[in-house]
C-alpha positions in Angstrom: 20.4 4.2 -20.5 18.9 0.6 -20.2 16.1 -0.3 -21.3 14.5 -3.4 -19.8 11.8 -5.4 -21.8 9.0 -7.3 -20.1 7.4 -8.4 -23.1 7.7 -8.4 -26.9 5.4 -8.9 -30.1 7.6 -7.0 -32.3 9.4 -3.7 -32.9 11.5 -4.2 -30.0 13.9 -1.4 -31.3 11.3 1.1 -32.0 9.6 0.8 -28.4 12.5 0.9 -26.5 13.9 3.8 -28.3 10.5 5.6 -27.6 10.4 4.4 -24.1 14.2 5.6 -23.6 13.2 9.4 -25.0 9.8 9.2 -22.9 12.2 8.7 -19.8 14.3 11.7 -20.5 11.5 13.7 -21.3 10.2 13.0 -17.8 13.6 13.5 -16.2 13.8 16.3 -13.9 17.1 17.3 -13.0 17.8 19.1 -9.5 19.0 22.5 -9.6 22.4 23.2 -8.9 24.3 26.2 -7.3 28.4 27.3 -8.4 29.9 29.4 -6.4 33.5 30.1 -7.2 35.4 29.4 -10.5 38.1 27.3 -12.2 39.5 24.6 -9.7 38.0 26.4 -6.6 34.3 26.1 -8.0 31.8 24.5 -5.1 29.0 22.9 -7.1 26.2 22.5 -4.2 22.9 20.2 -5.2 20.0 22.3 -4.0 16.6 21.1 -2.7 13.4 21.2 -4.6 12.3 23.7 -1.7 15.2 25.7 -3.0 14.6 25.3 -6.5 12.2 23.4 -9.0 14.5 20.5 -10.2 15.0 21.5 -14.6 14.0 19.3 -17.4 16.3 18.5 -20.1 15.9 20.8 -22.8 15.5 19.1 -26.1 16.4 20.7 -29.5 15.5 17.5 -31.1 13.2 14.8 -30.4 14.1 11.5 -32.9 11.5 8.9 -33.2 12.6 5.3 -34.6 10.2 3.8 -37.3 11.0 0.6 -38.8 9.5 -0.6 -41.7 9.5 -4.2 -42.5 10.3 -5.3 -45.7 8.3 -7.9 -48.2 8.2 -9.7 -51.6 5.2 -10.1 -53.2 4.8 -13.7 -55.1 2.4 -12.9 -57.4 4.9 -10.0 -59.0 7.8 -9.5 -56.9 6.8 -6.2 -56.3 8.4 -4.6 -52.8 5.4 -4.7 -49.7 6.2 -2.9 -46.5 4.4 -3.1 -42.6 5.0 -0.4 -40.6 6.3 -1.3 -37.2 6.2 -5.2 -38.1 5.0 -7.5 -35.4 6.8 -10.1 -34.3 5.0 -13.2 -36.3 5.8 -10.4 -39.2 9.5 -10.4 -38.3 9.6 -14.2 -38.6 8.8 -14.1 -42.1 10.0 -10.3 -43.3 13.2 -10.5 -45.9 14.7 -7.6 -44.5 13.8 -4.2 -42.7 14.6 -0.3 -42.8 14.6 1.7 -39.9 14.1 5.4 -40.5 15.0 7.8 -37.5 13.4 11.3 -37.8 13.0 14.2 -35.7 10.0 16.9 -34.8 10.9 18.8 -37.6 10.7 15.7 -40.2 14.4 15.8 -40.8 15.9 12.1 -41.1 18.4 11.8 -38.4 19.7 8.2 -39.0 18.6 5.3 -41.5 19.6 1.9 -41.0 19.5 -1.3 -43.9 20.6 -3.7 -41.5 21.2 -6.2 -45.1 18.3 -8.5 -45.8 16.5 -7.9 -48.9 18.3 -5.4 -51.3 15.8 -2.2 -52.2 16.6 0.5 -55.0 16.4 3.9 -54.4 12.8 4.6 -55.4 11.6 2.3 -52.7 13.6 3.3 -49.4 12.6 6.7 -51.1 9.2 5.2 -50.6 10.1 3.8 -46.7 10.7 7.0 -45.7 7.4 8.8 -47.0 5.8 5.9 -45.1 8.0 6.6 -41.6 7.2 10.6 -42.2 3.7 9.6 -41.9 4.1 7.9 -38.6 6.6 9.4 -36.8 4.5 13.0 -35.6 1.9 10.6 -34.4 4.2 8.6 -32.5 5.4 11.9 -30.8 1.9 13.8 -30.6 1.0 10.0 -28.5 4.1 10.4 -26.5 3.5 14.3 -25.7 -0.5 13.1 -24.7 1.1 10.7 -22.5 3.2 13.1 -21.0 1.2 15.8 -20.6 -1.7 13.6 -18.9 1.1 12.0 -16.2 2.3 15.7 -15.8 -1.9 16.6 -15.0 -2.1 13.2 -12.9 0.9 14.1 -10.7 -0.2 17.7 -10.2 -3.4 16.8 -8.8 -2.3 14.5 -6.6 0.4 16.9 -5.2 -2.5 19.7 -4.8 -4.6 16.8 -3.0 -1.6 16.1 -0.8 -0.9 20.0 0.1 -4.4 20.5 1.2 -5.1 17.4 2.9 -1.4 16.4 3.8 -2.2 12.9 2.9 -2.4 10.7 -0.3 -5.8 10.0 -1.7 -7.6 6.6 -0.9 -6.5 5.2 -4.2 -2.9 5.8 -3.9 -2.7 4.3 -0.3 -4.5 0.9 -1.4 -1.8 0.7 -4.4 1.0 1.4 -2.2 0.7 -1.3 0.3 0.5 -4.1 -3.2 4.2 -5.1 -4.8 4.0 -4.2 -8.4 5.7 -8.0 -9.2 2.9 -10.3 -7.4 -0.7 -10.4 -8.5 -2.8 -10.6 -5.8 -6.5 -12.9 -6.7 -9.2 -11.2 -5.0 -10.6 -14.4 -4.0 -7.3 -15.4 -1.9 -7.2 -12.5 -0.1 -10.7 -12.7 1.1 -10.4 -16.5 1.8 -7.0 -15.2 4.3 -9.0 -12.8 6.1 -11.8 -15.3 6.8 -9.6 -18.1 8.1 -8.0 -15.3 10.4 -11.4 -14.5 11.5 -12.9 -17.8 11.9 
């Protein structure tokens, strides 16, 4: 999967790994028929009138947290940020990236060098990246489950009146990758006009 950034104030690793698991949570997969087995199988694609394309099914859901890593002055004692920003990143001495799943199990964990930490402290990383990681999922399911509402209603709107809502047609006709000012626009129309 790629993941293309449009902008970053830090924690690029963390958001795109959310993004990317937010994409295949949304994936819906058409149904397929097999008829046949072995070589002679004939895998046919069928159409969502057919049968409702499938989600993935997800036995695991990790969540990336990264923790930056600090030195006190006063006593050299360790400070961490959660999910550093990126004027935080300038300045961190090194980082610890704690992946965990649903179920608070630690799937991965990364030191990518930096500032050396004893035990007791990525002991102390990961307590910190268990308290953040069901809220990054809980936001992620909200998300989710409010695009899933959004698009139902504006299927049911589309079945009974057989056309989109007022909304959706003036957003369709604007390319998502120009800005439009409100003030040209109206100063286009005039000259047309007059």
């Amino acid at each position: 999967m790629d993941v293309i950034v449009l902008d970053h104030h830090g924690n690029l690793a963390d958001s795109a790994s959310l993004a990317a698991l937010a994409a295949l949570k949304h994936l819906r997969l058409p149904a397929v028929s097999i008829t046949g087995a072995g070589d002679e199988a004939i895998v046919r694609t069928l159409t969502a009138e057919q049968a409702e394309p499938q989600s993935l099914v997800f036995h695991h859901m990790p969540v990336a947290v990264t923790i930056g890593l600090f030195r006190a002055a006063s006593d050299g004692a360790l400070l961490c940020a959660v999910d550093p920003t990126d004027r935080e990143e300038l300045v961190m001495l090194g980082s610890v990236v704690v992946v965990l799943n649903q179920f608070d199990e630690v799937c991965a964990l990364e030191k990518p060098g930096g500032l050396p930490i004893q035990g007791v402290e990525l002991l102390d990383c990961m307590r910190r990246a268990k308290a953040v990681a069901p809220q990054m999922l809980s936001a992620l399911d909200g998300e989710l489950t409010k695009h899933a509402a959004e698009t139902a209603a504006r299927a049911a709107t589309l079945s009974r009146t057989g056309r989109a809502t007022a909304a959706e047609s003036r957003t369709a006709e604007l390319p998502l990758s120009i800005p439009v000012a409100p003030s040209l626009t109206s100063k286009k129309q005039k000259n047309k006009h007059g």
